[in-house]
Structure formats: C-alpha cells, structure tokens
C-alpha positions as CSV (number, residue, x, y, z in Angstrom):
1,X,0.0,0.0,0.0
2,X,0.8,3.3,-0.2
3,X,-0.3,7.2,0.5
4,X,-2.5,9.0,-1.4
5,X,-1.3,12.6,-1.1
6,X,0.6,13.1,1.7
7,X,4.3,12.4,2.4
8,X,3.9,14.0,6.3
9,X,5.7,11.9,8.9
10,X,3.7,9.5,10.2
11,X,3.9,8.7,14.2
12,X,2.8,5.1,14.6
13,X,2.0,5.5,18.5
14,X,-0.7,8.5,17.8
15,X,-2.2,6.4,15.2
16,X,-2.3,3.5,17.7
17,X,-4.0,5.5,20.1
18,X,-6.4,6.8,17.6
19,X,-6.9,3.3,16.1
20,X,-7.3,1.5,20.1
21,X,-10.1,4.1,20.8
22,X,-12.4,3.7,18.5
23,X,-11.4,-0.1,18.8
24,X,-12.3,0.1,22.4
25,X,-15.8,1.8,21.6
26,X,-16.8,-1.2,19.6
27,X,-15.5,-3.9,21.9
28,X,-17.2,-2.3,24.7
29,X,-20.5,-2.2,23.0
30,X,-20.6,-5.7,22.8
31,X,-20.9,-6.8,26.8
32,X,-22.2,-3.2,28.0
33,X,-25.7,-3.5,26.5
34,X,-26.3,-7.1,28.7
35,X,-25.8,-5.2,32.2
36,X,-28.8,-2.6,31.3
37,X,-31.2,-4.8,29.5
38,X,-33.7,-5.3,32.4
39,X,-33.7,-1.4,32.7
40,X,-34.2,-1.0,28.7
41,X,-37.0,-3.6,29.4
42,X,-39.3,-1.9,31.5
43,X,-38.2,2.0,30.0
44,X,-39.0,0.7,26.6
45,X,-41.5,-1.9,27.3
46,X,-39.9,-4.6,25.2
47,X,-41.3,-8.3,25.4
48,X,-38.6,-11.2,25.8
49,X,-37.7,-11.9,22.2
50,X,-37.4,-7.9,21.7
51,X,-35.0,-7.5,24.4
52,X,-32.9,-10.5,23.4
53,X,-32.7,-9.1,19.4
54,X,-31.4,-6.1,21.0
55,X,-28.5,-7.9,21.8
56,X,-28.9,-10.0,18.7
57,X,-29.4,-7.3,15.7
58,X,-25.9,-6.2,16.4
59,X,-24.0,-9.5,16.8
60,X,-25.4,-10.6,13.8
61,X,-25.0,-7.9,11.9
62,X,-21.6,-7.2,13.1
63,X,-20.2,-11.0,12.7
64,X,-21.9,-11.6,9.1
65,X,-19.7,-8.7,7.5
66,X,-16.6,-8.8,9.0
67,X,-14.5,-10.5,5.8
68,X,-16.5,-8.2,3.2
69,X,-15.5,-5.2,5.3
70,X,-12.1,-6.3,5.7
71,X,-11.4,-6.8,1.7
72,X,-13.1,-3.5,1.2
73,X,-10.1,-1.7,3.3
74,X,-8.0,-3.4,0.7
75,X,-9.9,-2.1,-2.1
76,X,-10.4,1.6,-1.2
77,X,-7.9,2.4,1.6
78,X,-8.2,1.2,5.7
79,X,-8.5,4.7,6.7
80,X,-11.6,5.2,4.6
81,X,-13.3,2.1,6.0
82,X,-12.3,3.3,9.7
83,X,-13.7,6.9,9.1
84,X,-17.0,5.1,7.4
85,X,-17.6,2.8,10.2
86,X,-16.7,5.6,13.0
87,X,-19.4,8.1,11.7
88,X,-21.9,5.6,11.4
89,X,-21.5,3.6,14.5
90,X,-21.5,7.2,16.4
91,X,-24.8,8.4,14.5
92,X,-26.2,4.9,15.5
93,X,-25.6,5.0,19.2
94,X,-27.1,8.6,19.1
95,X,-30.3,6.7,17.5
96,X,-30.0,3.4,20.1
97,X,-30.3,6.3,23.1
98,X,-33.3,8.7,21.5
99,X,-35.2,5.1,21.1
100,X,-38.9,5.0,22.1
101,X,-39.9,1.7,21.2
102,X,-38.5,-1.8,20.3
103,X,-38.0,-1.9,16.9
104,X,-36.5,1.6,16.6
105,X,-33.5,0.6,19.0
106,X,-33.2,-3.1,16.9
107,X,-32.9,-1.2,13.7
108,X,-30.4,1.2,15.2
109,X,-28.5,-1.7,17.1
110,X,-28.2,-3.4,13.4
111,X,-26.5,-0.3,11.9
112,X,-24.4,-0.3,15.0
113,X,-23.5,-3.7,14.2
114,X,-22.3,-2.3,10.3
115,X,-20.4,0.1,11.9
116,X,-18.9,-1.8,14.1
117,X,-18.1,-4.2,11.4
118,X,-16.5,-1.8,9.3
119,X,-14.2,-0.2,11.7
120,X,-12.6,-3.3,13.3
121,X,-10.6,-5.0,10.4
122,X,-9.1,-1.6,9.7
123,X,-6.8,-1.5,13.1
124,X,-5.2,-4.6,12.2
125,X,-4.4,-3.9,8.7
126,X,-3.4,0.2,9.6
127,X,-1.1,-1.3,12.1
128,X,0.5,-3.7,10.2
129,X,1.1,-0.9,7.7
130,X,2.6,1.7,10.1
131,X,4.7,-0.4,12.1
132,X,7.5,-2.5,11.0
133,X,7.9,-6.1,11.6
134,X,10.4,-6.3,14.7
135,X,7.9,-3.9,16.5
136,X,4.3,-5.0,15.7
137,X,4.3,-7.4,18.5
138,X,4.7,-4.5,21.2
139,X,2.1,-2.8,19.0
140,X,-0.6,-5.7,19.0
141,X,0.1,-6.0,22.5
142,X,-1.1,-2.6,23.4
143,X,-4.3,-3.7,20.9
144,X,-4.8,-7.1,22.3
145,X,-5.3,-5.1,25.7
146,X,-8.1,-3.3,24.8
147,X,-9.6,-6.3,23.6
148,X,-9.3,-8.0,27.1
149,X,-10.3,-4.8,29.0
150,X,-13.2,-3.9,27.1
151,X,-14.6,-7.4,27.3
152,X,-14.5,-7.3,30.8
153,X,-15.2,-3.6,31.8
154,X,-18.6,-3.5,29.8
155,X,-20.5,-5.0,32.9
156,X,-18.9,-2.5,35.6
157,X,-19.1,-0.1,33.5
158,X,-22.8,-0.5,32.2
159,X,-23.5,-1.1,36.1
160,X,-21.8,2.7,36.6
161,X,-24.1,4.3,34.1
162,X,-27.4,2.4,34.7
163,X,-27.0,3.1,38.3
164,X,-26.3,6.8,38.0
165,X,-28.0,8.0,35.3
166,X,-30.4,5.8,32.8
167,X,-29.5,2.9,30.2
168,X,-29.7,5.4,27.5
169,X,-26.4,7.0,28.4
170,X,-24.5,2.9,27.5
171,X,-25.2,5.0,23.7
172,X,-24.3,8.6,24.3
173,X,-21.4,7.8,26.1
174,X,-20.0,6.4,22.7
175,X,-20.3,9.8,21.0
176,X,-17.4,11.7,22.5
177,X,-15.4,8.4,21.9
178,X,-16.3,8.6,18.5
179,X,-15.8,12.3,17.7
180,X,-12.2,12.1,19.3
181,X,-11.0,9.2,17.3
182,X,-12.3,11.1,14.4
183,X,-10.6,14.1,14.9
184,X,-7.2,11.9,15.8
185,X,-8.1,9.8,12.7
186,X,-7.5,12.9,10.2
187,X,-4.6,14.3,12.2
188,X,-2.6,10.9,12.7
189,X,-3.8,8.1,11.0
190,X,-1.9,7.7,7.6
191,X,-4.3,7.7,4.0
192,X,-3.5,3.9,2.7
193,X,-4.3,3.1,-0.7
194,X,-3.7,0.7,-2.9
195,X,-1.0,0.7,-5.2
196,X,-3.1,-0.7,-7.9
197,X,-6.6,-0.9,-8.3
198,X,-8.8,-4.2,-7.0
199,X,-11.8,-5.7,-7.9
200,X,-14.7,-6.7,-6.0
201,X,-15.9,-10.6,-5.8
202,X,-19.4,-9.9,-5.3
203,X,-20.5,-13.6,-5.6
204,X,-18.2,-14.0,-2.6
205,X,-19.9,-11.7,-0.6
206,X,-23.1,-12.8,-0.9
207,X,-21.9,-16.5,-0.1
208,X,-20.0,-15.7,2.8
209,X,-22.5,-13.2,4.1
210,X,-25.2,-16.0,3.8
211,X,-22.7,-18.8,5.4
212,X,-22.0,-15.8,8.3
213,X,-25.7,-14.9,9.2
214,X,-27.1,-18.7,8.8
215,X,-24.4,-20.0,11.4
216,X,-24.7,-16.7,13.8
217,X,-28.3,-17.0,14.1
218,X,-28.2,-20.8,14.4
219,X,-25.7,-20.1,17.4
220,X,-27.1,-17.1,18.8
221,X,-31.0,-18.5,18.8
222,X,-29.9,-22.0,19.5
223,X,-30.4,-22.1,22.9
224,X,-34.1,-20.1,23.1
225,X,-35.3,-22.8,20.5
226,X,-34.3,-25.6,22.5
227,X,-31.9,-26.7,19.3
228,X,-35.1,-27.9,18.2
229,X,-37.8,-26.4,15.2
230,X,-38.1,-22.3,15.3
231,X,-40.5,-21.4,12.4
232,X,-42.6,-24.0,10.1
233,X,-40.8,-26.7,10.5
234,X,-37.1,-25.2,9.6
235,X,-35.0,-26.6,12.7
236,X,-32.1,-25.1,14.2
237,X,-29.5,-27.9,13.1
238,X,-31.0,-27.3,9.7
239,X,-30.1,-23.6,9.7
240,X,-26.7,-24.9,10.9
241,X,-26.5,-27.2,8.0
242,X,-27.3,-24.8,5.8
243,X,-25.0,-22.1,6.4
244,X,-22.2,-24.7,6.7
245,X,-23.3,-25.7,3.3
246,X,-22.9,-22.5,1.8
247,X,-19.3,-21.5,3.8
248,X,-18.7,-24.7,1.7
249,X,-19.8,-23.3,-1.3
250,X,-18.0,-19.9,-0.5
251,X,-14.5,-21.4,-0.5
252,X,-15.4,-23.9,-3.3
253,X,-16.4,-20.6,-4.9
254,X,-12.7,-18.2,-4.0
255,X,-10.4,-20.6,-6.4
256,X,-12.1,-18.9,-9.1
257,X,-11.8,-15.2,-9.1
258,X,-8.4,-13.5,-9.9
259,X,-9.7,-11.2,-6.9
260,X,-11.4,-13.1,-4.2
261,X,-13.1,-11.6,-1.5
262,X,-10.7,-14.1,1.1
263,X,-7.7,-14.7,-0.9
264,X,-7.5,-18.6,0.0
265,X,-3.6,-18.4,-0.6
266,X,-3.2,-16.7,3.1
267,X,-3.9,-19.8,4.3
268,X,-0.6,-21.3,3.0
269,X,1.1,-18.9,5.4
270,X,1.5,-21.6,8.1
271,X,1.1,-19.7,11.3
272,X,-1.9,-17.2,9.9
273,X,-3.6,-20.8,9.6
274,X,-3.1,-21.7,12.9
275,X,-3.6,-18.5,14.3
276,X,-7.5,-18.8,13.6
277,X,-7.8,-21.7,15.2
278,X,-6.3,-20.4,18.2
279,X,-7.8,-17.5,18.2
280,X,-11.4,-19.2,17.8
281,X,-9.9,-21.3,20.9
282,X,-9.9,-18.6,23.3
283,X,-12.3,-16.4,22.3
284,X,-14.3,-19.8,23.4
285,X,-13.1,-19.5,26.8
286,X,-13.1,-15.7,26.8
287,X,-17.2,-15.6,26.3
288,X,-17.3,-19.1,27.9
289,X,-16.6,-18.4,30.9
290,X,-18.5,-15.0,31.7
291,X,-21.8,-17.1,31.8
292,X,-21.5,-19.3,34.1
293,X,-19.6,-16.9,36.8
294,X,-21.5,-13.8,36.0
295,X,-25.0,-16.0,37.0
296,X,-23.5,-17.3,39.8
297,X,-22.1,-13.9,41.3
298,X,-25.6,-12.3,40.6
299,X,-28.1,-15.3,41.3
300,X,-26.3,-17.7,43.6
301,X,-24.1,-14.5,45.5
302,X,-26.6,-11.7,45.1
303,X,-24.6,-9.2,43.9
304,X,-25.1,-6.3,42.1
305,X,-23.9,-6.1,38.4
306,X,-22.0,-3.2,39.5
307,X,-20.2,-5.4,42.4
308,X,-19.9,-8.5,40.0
309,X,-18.2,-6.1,37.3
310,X,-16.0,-5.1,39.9
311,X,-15.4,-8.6,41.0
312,X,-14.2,-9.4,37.1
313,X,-12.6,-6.2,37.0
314,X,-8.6,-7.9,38.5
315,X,-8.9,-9.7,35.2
316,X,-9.2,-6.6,32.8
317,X,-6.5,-5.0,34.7
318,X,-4.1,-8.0,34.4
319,X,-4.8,-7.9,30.7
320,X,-4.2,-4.4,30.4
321,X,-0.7,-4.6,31.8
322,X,0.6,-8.1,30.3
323,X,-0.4,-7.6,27.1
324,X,2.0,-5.1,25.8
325,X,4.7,-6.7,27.9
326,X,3.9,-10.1,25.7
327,X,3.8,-8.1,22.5
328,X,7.7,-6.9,23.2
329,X,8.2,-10.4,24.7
330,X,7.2,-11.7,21.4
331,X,9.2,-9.1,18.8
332,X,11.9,-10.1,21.1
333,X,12.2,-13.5,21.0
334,X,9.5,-14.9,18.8
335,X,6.1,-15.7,19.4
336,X,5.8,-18.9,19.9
337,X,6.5,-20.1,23.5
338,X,5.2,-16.6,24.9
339,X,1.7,-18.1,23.6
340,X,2.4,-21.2,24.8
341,X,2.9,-19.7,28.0
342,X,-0.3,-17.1,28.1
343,X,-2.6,-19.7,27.1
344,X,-1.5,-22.5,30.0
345,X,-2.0,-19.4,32.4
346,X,-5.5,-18.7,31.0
347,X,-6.3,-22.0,31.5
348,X,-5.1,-22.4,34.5
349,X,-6.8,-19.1,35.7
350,X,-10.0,-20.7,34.2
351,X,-9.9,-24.3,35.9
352,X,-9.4,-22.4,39.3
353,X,-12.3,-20.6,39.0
354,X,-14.0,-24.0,39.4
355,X,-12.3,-24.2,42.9
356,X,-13.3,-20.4,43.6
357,X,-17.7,-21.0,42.9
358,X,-19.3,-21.9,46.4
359,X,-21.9,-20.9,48.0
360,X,-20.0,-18.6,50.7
361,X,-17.9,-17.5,48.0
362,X,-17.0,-13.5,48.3
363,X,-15.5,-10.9,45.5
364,X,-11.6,-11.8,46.7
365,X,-12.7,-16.0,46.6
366,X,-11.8,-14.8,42.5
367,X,-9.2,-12.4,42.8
368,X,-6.3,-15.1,42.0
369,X,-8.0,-16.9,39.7
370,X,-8.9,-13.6,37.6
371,X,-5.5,-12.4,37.7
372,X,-4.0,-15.2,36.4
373,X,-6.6,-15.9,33.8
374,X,-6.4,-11.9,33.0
375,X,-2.5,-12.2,32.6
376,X,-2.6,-15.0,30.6
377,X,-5.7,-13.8,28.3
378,X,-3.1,-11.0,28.1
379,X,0.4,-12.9,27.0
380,X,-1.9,-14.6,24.9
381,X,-3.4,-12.2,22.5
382,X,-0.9,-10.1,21.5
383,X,1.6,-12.7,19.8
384,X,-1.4,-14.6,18.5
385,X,-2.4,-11.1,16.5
386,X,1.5,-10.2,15.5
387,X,2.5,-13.7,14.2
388,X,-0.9,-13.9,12.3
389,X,-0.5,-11.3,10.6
390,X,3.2,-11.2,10.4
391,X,3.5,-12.5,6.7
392,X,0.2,-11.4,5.6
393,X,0.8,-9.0,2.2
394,X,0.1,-5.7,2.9
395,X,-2.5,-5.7,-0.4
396,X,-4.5,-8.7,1.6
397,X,-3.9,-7.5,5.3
398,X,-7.6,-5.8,5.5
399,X,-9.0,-9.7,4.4
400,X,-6.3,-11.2,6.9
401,X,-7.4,-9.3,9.7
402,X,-10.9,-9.5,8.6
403,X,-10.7,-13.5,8.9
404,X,-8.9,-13.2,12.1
405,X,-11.7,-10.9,13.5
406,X,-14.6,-13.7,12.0
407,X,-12.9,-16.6,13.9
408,X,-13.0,-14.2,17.0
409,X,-16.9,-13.8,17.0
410,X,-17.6,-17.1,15.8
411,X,-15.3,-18.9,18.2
412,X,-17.2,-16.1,21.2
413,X,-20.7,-17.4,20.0
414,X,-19.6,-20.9,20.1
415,X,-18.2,-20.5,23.4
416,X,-22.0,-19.2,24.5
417,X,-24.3,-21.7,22.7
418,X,-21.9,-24.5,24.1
419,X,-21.4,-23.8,27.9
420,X,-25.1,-22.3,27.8
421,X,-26.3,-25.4,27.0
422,X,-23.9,-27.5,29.4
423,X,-24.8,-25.8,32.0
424,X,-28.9,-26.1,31.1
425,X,-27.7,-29.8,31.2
426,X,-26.4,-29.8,34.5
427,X,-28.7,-27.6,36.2
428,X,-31.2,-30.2,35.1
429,X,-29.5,-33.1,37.1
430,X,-27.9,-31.3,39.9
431,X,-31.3,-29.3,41.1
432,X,-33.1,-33.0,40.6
433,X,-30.3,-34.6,42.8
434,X,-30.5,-31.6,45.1
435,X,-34.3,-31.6,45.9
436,X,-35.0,-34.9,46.5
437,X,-32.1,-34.9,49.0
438,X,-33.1,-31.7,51.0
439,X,-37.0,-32.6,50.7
440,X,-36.5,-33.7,54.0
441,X,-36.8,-30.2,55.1
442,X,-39.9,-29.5,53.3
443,X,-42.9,-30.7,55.4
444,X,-44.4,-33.9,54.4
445,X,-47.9,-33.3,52.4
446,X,-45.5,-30.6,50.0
447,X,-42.2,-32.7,49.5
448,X,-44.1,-34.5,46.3
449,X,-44.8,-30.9,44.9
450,X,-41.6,-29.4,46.2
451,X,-39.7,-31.9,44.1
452,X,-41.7,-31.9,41.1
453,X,-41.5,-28.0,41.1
454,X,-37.9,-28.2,40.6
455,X,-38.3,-31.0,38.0
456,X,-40.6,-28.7,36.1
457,X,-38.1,-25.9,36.4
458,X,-35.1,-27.2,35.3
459,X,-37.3,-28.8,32.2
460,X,-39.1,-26.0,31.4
461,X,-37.4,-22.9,31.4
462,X,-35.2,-22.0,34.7
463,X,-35.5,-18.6,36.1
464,X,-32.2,-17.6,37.0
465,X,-32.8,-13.5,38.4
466,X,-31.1,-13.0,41.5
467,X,-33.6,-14.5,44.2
468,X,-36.0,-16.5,42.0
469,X,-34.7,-19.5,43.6
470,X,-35.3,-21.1,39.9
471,X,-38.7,-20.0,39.8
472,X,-40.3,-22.6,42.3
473,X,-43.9,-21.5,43.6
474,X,-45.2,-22.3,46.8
475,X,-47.8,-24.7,47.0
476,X,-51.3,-22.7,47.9
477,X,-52.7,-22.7,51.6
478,X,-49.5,-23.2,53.1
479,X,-48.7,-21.8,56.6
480,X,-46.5,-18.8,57.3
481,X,-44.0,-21.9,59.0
482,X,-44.6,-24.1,56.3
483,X,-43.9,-20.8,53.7
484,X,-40.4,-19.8,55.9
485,X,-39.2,-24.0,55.6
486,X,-40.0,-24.1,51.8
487,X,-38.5,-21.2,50.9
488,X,-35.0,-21.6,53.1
489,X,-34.8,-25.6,51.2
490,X,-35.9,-24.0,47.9
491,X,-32.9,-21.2,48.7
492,X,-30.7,-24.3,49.1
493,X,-31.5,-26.5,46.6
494,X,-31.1,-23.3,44.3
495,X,-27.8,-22.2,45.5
496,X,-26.0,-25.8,45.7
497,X,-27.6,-26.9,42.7
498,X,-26.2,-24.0,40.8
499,X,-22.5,-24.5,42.1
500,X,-22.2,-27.9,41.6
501,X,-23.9,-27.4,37.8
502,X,-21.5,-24.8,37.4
503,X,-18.3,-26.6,38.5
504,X,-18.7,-29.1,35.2
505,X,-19.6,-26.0,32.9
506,X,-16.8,-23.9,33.8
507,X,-14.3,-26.7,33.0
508,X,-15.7,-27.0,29.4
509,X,-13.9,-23.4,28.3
510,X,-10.5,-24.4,30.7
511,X,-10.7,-27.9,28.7
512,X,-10.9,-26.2,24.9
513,X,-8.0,-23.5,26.2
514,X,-6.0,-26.0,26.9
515,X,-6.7,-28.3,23.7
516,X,-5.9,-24.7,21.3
517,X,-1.8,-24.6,23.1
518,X,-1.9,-28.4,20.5
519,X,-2.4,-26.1,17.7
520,X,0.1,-23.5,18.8
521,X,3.2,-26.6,18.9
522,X,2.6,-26.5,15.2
523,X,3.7,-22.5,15.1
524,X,6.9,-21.7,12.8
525,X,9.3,-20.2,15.3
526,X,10.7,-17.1,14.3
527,X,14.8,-15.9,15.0
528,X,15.1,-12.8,16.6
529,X,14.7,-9.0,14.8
530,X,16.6,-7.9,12.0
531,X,18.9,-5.1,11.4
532,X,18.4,-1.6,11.0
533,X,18.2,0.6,8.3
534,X,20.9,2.4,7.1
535,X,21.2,6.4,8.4
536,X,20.8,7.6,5.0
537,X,17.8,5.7,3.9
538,X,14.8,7.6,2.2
539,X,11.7,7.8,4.2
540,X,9.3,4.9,2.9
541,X,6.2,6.9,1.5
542,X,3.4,4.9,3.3
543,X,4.9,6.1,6.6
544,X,7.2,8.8,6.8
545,X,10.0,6.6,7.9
546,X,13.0,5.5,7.4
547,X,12.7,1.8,6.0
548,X,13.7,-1.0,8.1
549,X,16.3,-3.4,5.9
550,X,14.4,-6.4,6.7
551,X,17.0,-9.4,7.0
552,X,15.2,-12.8,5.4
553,X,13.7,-14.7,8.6
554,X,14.6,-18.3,8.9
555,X,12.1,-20.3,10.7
556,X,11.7,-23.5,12.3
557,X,9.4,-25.8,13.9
C-alpha cells in the first residue's frame, strides 16, 4: 500500500492510540448492553424476544460482515473504511439512546452492528502498515489489551451508568469516543491506498455473508429454541447445516476469481492458519466463561452487576498490563513459547475458577484466579495477533485481519451456545439430585410438589434472576411456618444446585484452552529481529520513515 497525497511523517504511537479508541468503543459495545437490559426492558416496554434481538441485531449484523469489510479496506484504503464505520457507529448510538420503542432501537442496534463491522478489520491492517515487523508485536500487544479490558469492563461499567444516570447513556457515552478518534483519525492516522486498483468478488460476498448470518443465528438463537424447530418446521440444526453448506460453497467458490473476497492463498502462510484456530480457541473461553460466573455472582451470591463487574474487573487490569509486555516479549524472541505460556496461564486461571464458585464465596474468593486468567488472556493475545498477521501482504492485510476478526466472533458465539447449553444440562440433574435430598426439610404433604417444582423448572425454562430461587412457587394454603421451611430448602436447593452445575460447565472453556496450546506446537518459530536501516535511507512513503532493511527470517518448527 501506499499514500494517497501526503508524504507528512507518520507517528505510529498516535495512530495506535487513535486506532485503540475507536477499537475500544466497539469492543465495549458488545458486553455493555447485557448489564442494562432489564432497565431498557421496562423504560422501553420490550417483550422477551425484543430485548434479546437487542442484543442480537448487532451480533449478527456485526459477525456476518466482518470479511467483506475487511477486503473492502483493501480495495479503497483502511482509513476510509475506519472513518466510514466511525461516523456511522456514532450516529447509530445517538439513535440506540433517542429510542422510544423496540424496533427503533433493533434497527439502530443493526446499523451499529455495520459500523462496528467496518471499523474493526481496519486497526489490524493500519497497524500492520505503520509499524514495522520487529515492533508489531509490542504494537498488538497494546491492541490485544483493549480487547481483554473492554470485554471485561462492559459489565462495571454499564453497572456505573445504569446506576447513575439511565441505560440510554450505555449510547451517548460512545459519542465523545467517536468524535475524538475522528478528529485523531485525520490528524494521525496515515491515507493507505492501494497501489493498484482491485476488484470486488461480489458472488463472494453474498456467499460468505449468507454462510455468516445462517451459522450466527443458528448459534445465537440456539439455545431459546431448545436446538429444536423455530419457524414451520425449519429446525435449528438445519439452519446450521445450511450455512455450513454455503461457507462450503463460498470457498469452493474463492479458487475462481483472480480477486477473491478471502484470498485462500493466506492460508498457506503456516502460522496465519493456525492463528485462527487459536484465536477461535480462546475467544471460546473468553465468552465461555462469563456465563457461568457472571450468574452465579448475581443469582447464587446476590450481587449487584455493579459489584460482580468489579469482582471481574482484576482480570481486565491483568490484561491491560501483560499484554504489551507479551507483544515486546514476542518481537523479542518470537512468538511462539510466549503463547504457549499465556494460554497454559488462562487456563489455568479458568480451571481455578472451578475451585473459587461456592456458595460462601466473596468478591476476593476470585481475585487469583482472575489475575491469572487476565494475565494469561493477556500474553496470549498479543503474539497470536503479530504472528498472524506477520506474513500477511500488505494488499491482503484488510482480508487477513478480517478473517482473524470472523474466527473471534464465531469462536465467542460458540463458546456461548456450548457452555449455555452445558450448563442447562447440568442444572437439570444437579437441582433434581438436590431436591430430592433436602425434601427432607420440606414438610411432608408438600415434598411430592416441592420436588416436582424443581423438576418442572429445570425442564421447562429455569428462572435464574437474582432471588428466583429457579422460579419454584409455593404450593397454595400453606402456613406462614410451612412458607419460611420451603423457601429456606428451595434457597438451598437453588444455591447448591447452581454451584455444583457450574463446576462441570466452567471446565468445558478451561478444557478447549488448553486443547488450542496443541495447535500453537505446530507455530513456525521465528529468530530474533533484524537489522536496522541504514542512516541515509529515504523515508518509505506509506509512513514517513526511514525503511527497516528487513533481514530474510529463517524459521523453524
């Protein structure tokens, strides 16, 4: 790539900066809306299936263009893309917070989702760009931090805002974000073009858009369907099956342009290959793990979102400080092991988050476990990002990071539809095992109901809200005696049945952490950095530097 018009010097941390912020925005918008649903429930009146399409419209949207935003940076310039999606997921977030009624926010939450869509292969692609090989790893370590931190800060910091002021301000607060990065965009951020021009592989697009939004819904819905039939007989594993099918189709369908949308050749590039495995691997066990512990600090524990944020909080610090620390790590001495090492420490951190649910549990039963877990997450992310894209041709790198960004969300929704429905699974047998063993305590003309109650619960829909106790009702005429006994046993069975149906859960994400490090063995290893340039080099014209001579990089296995 190179610059359109200007030759100006180019100052990769600014444009790092300006690139993480608006980065941050978007990552952020995709936990904070969960915290202030019940809020946006009652203020909007939104039935069930609204509420959940809230959350929905933008996943969808966001996840399904990803790979046709990302190949469009390569086609017209990374910096346009970032402006594009910016602007519109600013504008958006004005409309999510002047919403007055269900399907004005969906509609708004989709365009966020564009937005959002547009903006995020950019960073990658921009940064590859601006910074030269032997210092992209301290680069995507900074990046890879704002990944962990927004992740985890949505829930403290939706609590913060729905507490103090109202769940529309989760929207406005994204508009000074948005108008700062795009006042640092023109000032820092370098205008990438293409050196030749590229053409567009619109049957791609529509294939892999299809494949995108098939598998997304069937992952997203999934678990309110039951896996089972959702409209006129069309199933869930059919709409599976069906956008598997046509991802099939897509690929079959990218050996034939001279363009393609995902140039299949990047996958030749050994560790860009792996990389997407891995990074589908832990964003399983990133968005794995939030649902199990985030129900059982609010419904087993009874705290507040704002104290369970807080609670995950270590986590998004320890993140925030290994991950550029990993990056250097990894420019230093290669990749490789550094990953090794951050993903054995996120699953460890996971696994002892098993040991840390109980019933007395308090916020500092999780503060080791989300440290380590946080530092690993951290050591993990930012080598993953620099050797994947490491190789990747500049002309490709908005596709490359495109891809990577796709196996992110898909291997997130995954993580979700899997340990949501483990855990439905367990609660099932564990409440069961729990209530006939503490019916003892229930007086004997209501044990019969008691039991069944929690039979019918864990079949038929579990309420998990913070003092539902699974949604048992007491059975009618009962005495104020009989009423105290139930509830207390019901409290139990709830509480003990939740923990020990969370334990197995929670060691479904550890488990697939630990399978991706199999993938990482297979990582070329790279040698150390190469040379500098020499003092009287021209500056390069993409960045207003002088060019790095980049010594060939021998690797091994």
């Amino acid at each position: 790539m190179t610059t359109a018009s200007t030759t100006r010097e180019t100052k990769p941390w600014l444009v790092l900066m300006t690139l993480c912020l608006g980065f941050f925005m978007i990552m952020l918008d995709t936990t904070i809306v969960n915290i202030a649903l019940p809020s946006m429930l009652d203020g909007l009146h939104l039935s069930l299936d609204q509420s959940l399409w809230v959350v929905n419209a933008y996943l969808m949207a966001y996840a399904m263009l990803l790979i046709t935003a990302g190949r469009l940076g390569d086609i017209f310039g990374p910096r346009n893309l970032f402006v594009a999606g910016l602007v519109l997921f600013t504008i958006s977030s004005i409309a999510c917070g002047l919403a007055d009624n269900a399907w004005q926010i969906i509609t708004a939450r989709a365009v966020q989702g564009v937005g959002g869509a547009l903006l995020t292969p950019q960073t990658l692609a921009i940064i590859a760009a601006v910074f030269p090989r032997e210092r992209r790893g301290a680069a995507m370590g900074v990046w890879s931090a704002v990944v962990g931190l927004a992740t985890v800060a949505g829930p403290t910091v939706g609590g913060v805002l729905v507490n103090d002021a109202s769940w529309r301000w989760i929207f406005y607060v994204n508009v000074p974000i948005g108008v700062i990065a795009l006042v640092g965009t023109y000032l820092y951020v370098p205008d990438l073009r293409p050196g030749r021009s590229h053409r567009f592989d619109l049957v791609g697009v529509a294939l892999a858009s299809a494949a995108l939004f098939l598998l997304v819904f069937g992952l997203v819905e999934g678990q309110r369907y039951d896996w089972g039939e959702f409209r006129g007989g069309i199933t869930i594993p059919m709409v599976l099956i069906a956008g598997a099918a046509l991802l099939a189709a897509f690929i079959a369908w990218e050996f034939r342009p001279k363009e393609p949308l995902l140039p299949l050749k990047l996958f030749r590039i050994r560790n860009f290959s792996l990389m997407n495995a891995v990074q589908c691997f832990i964003a399983f066990g990133m968005l794995g793990i939030y649902l199990p512990v985030v129900l059982v600090l609010q419904s087993v524990l009874g705290m507040s979102a704002l104290r369970a944020g807080l609670t995950l909080a270590p986590w998004s610090v320890a993140t925030m400080f290994t991950a550029p620390v990993a990056g250097r790590l990894a420019d230093k001495h290669g990749g490789k092991y550094v990953l090794m090492a951050g993903m054995a420490l996120f699953g460890l951190g996971l696994g002892l988050m098993i040991t840390a649910v109980h019933t007395d549990a308090t916020l500092t039963s999780f503060l080791l476990p989300g440290i380590i877990a946080g530092a690993g997450l951290g050591f993990s992310l930012a080598p993953l990002t620099a050797e994947a894209m490491r190789d990747v041709p500049m002309e490709q790198a908005g596709a490359a990071s495109g891809m990577l960004n796709a196996m992110r969300q898909l291997g997130g929704l995954l993580g979700t539809a899997v340990v949501g429905s483990v855990l439905q699974n367990q609660l099932s047998d564990k409440l069961r095992d729990e209530a006939l063993t503490r019916s003892g305590g229930v007086p004997a003309d209501a044990r019969t109901p008691f039991v069944d109650a929690f039979n019918n619960a864990a079949d038929h829909g579990l309420q998990v809200a913070p003092g539902s106790n699974g949604g048992v009702k007491l059975p009618a005429g009962a005495t104020p005696q009989d009423t105290a006994s139930i509830k207390q046993v019901a409290h139990d069975v709830f509480t003990h049945g939740f923990v020990n149906a969370a334990k197995p859960t929670i060691a479904v994400p550890t488990a697939v952490v630990f399978a991706g490090v199999l993938f990482v063995l297979g990582m070329a290893r790279r040698k150390p950095a190469p040379a500098p340039a020499a003092p009287d080099a021209k500056p390069d014209a993409a960045t207003g530097r002088a060019p790095v001579a980049r010594a060939a990089e021998s690797t091994s296995s």
